[in-house]
TIROBA-166749 format. One record per residue: residue in three letters; x, y, z of N, C-alpha, C in turn. Coordinates in steps of 0.05 Angstrom, whole numbers, padded with zeros to 5 digits, always signed. Atoms other than C-alpha are relative to their C-alpha. Layout:
N
ALAXYZXYZXYZ ...
% end
This chain:
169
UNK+00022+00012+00014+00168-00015+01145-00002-00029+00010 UNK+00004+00012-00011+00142-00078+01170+00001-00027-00033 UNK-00014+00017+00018+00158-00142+01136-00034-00009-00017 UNK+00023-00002+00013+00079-00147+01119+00000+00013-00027 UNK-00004-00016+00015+00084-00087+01087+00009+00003-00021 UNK-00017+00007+00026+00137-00097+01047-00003-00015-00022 UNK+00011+00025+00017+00104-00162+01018-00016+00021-00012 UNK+00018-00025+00008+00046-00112+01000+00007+00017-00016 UNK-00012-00016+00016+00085-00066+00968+00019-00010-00023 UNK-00014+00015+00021+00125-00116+00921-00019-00016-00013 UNK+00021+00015+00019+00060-00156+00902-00012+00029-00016 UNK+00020-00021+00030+00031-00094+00874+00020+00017-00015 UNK-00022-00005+00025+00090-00069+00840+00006-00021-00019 UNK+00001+00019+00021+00097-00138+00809-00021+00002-00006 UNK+00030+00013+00020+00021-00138+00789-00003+00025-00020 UNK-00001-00027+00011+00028-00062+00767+00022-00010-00031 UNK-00023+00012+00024+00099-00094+00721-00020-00015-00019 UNK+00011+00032+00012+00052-00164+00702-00023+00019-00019 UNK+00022-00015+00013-00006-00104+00680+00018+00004-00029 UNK-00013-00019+00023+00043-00059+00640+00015-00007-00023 UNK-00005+00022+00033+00074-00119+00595-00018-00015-00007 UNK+00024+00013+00007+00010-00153+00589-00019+00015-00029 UNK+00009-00019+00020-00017-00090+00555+00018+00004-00019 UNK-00022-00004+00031+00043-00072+00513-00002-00026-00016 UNK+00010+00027+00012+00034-00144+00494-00020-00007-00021 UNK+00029-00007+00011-00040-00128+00469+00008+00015-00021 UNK+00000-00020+00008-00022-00067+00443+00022-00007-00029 UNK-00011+00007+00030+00037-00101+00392-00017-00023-00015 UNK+00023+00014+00019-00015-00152+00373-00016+00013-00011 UNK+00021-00017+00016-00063-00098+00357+00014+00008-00024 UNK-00015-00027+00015-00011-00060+00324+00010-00025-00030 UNK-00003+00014+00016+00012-00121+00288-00018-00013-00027 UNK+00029+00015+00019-00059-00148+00259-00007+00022-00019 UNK+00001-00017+00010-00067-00077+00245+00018+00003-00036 UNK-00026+00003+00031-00003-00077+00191-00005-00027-00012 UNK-00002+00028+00012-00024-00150+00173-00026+00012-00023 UNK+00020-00002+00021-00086-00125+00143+00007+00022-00015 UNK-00007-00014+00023-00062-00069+00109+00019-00011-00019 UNK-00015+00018+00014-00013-00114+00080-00018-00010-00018 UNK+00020+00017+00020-00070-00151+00048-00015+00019-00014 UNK+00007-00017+00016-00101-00091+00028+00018+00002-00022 UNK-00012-00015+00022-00052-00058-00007+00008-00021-00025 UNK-00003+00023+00021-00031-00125-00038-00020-00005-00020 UNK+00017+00000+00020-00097-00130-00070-00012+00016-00010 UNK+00006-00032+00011-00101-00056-00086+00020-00007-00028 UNK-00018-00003+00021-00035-00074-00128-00008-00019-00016 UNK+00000+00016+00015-00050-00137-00151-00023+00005-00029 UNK+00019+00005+00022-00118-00121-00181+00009+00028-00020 UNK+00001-00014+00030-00091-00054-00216+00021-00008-00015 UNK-00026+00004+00022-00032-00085-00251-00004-00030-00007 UNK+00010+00011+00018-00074-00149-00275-00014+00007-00019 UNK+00002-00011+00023-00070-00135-00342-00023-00015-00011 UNK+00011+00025+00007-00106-00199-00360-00040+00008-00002 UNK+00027-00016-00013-00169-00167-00328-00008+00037-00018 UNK-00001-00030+00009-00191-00100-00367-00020+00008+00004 UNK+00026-00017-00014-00250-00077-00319+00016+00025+00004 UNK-00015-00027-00012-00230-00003-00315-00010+00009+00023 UNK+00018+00001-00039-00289-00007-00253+00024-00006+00018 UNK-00008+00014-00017-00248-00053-00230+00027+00016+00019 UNK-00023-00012-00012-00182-00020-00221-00001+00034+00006 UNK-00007-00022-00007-00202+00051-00223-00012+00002+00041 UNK+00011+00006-00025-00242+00026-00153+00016-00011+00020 UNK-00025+00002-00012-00172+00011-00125+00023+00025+00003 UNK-00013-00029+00005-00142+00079-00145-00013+00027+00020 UNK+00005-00012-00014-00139+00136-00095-00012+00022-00029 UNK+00014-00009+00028-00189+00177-00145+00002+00000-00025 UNK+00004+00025+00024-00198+00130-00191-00014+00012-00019 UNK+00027-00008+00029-00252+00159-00230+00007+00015-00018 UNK-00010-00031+00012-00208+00219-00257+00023-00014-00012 UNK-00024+00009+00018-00159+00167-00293-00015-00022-00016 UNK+00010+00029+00015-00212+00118-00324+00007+00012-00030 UNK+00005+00000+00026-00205+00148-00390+00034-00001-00013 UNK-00031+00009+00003-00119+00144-00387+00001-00029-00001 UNK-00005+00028-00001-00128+00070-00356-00009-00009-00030 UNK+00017+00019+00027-00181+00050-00412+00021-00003-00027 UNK-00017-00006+00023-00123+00078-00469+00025-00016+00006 UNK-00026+00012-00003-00066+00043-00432-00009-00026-00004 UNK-00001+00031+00013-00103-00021-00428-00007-00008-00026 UNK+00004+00011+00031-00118-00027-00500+00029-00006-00016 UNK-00025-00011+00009-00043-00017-00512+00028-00032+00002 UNK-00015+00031+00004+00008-00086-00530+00012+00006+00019 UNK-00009+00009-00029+00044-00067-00462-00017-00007+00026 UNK+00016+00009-00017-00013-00088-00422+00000-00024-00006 UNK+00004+00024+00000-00010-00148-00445+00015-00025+00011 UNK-00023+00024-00014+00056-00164-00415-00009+00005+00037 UNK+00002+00010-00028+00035-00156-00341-00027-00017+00004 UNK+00019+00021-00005-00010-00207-00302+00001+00001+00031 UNK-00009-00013-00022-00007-00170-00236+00018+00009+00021 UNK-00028-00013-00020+00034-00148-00177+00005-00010+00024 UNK-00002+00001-00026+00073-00178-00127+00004+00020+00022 UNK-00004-00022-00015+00077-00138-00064+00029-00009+00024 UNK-00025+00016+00000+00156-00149-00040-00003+00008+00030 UNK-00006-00015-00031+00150-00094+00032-00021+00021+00000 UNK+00020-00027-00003+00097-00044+00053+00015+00018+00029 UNK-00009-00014-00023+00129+00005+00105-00018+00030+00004 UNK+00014-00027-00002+00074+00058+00135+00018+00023+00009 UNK-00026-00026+00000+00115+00126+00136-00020+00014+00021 UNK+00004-00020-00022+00099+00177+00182-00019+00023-00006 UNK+00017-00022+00008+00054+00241+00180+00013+00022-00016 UNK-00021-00015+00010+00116+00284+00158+00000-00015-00027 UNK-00012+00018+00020+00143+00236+00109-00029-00004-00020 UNK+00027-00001+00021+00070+00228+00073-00003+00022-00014 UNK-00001-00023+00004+00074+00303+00075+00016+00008-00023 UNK-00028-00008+00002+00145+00309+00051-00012-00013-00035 UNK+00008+00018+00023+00113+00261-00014-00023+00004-00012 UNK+00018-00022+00004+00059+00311-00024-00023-00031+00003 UNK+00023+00012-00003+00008+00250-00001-00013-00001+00024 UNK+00022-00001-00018-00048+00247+00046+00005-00021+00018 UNK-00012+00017-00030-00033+00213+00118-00025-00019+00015 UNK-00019+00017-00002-00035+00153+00136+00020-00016-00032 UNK+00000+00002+00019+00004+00128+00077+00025-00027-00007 UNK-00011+00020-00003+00046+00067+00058+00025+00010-00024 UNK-00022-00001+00015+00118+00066+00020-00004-00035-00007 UNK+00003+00029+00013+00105-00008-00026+00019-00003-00017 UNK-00022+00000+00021+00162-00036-00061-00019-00033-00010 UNK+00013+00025-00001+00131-00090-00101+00020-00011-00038 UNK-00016+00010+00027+00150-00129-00169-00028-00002-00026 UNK+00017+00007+00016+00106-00125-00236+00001-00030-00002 UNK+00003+00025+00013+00094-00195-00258-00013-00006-00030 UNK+00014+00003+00035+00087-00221-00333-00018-00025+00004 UNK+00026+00023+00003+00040-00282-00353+00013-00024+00014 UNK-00012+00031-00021+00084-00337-00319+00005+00003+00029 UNK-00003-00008-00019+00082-00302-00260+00028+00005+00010 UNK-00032-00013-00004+00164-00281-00261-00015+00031+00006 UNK-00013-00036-00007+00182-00202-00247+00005+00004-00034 UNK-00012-00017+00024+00184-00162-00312+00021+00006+00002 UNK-00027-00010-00011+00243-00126-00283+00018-00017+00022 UNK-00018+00012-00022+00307-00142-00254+00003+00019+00023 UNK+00004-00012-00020+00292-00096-00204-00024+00003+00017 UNK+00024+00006-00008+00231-00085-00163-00008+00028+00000 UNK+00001-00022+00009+00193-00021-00173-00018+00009+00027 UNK+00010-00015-00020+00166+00026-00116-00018+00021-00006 UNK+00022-00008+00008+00105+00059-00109-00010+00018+00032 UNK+00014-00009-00029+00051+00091-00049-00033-00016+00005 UNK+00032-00001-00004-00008+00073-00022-00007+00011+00020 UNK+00006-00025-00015-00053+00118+00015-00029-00012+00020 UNK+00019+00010-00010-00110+00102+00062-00034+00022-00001 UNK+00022-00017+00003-00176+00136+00049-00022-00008-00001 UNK+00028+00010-00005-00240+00130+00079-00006-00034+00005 UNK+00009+00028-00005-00231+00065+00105+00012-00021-00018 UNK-00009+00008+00018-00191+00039+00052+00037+00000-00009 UNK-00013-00001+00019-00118+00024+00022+00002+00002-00027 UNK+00001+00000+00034-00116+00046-00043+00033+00000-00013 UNK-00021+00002+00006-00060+00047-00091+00009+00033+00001 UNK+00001-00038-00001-00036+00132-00086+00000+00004-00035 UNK+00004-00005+00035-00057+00166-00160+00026+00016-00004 UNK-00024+00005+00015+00020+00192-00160+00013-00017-00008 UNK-00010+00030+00006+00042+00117-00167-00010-00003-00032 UNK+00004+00011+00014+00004+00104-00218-00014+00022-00024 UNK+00002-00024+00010+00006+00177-00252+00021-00005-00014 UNK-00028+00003+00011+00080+00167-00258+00005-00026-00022 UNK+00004+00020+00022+00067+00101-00300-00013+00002-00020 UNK+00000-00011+00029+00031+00127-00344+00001+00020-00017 UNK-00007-00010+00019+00063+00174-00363+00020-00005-00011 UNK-00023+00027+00026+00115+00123-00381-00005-00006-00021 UNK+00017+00012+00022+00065+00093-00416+00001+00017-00024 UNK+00007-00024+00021+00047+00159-00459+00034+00008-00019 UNK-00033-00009+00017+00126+00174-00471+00002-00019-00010 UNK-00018+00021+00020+00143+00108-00496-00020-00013-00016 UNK+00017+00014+00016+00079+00097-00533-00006+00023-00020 UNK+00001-00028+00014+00091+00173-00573-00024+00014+00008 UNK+00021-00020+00002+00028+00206-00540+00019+00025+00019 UNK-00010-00026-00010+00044+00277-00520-00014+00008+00022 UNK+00017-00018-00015+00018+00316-00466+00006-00015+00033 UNK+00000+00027-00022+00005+00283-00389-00027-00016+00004 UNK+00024+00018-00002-00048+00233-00374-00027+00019+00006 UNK+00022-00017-00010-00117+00252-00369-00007-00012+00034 UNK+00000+00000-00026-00130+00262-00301+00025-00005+00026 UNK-00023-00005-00011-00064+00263-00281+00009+00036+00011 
% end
């Protein structure tokens, strides 16, 4: 091979290299902006259904992955003296799970694993722990998943003596 040649064949393998991290480059900024905004979603999926302060049931059932089939649970929970201790929700980690793993959690794919913290009126953590949840993406949207917020109230219902499980649960 001729020493031309050789030049020739090392510039376009370096420009072929300079291509193929240039793009992967692209491709984790996409990927990153991507997870940045669902971050902000889901954050203000949580925040607005667990401001208590707020008692639009529009409001939050329009954050809820079929929302409309729990307005008449939300409406009974927020009338209820434990609504009055939250003032919404921090969001602590959102980690999107996999197509399996959404599966595996009987929810609809793409779907988020959210560990976040209630907050009372001074803006502290209710709990000394932080409480975990889903959110689900649908039609263009993070919503909060309606087992998250199925499984709370039926907290609600057990430790407030109603019987039965939520409506629309």
């Amino acid at each position: 091979m001729t020493a031309a040649r050789r030049t020739r064949v090392t510039l376009v393998a370096m420009v072929g290299a300079v291509s193929l991290l240039l793009g992967a480059c692209g491709a984790s900024a996409a990927a990153s902006t991507k997870t940045a905004k669902a971050e902000a979603e889901i954050q203000h999926a949580y925040s607005t259904l667990f401001n208590f302060a707020n008692h639009s049931v529009s409001a939050k059932t329009a954050v809820i992955q079929d929302g409309s089939t729990l307005r008449a649970a939300l409406k009974q929970a927020l009338s209820s003296s434990l609504a009055k201790k939250a003032a919404g929700a921090e969001v602590i980690a959102v980690r999107v799970r996999s197509t399996l793993q959404c599966q595996e959690a009987a929810l609809v794919s793409p779907c988020a694993k959210v560990t976040y913290n209630l907050l009372g009126p001074t803006h502290a953590p209710l709990f000394s722990t932080p409480s975990s949840g889903y959110a689900v993406y649908v039609k263009g949207r993070w919503l909060v998943a309606k087992p998250t917020i199925c499984g709370l109230l039926e907290l609600f219902y057990s430790t407030s003596g109603h019987k039965g499980v939520p409506s629309g649960c």
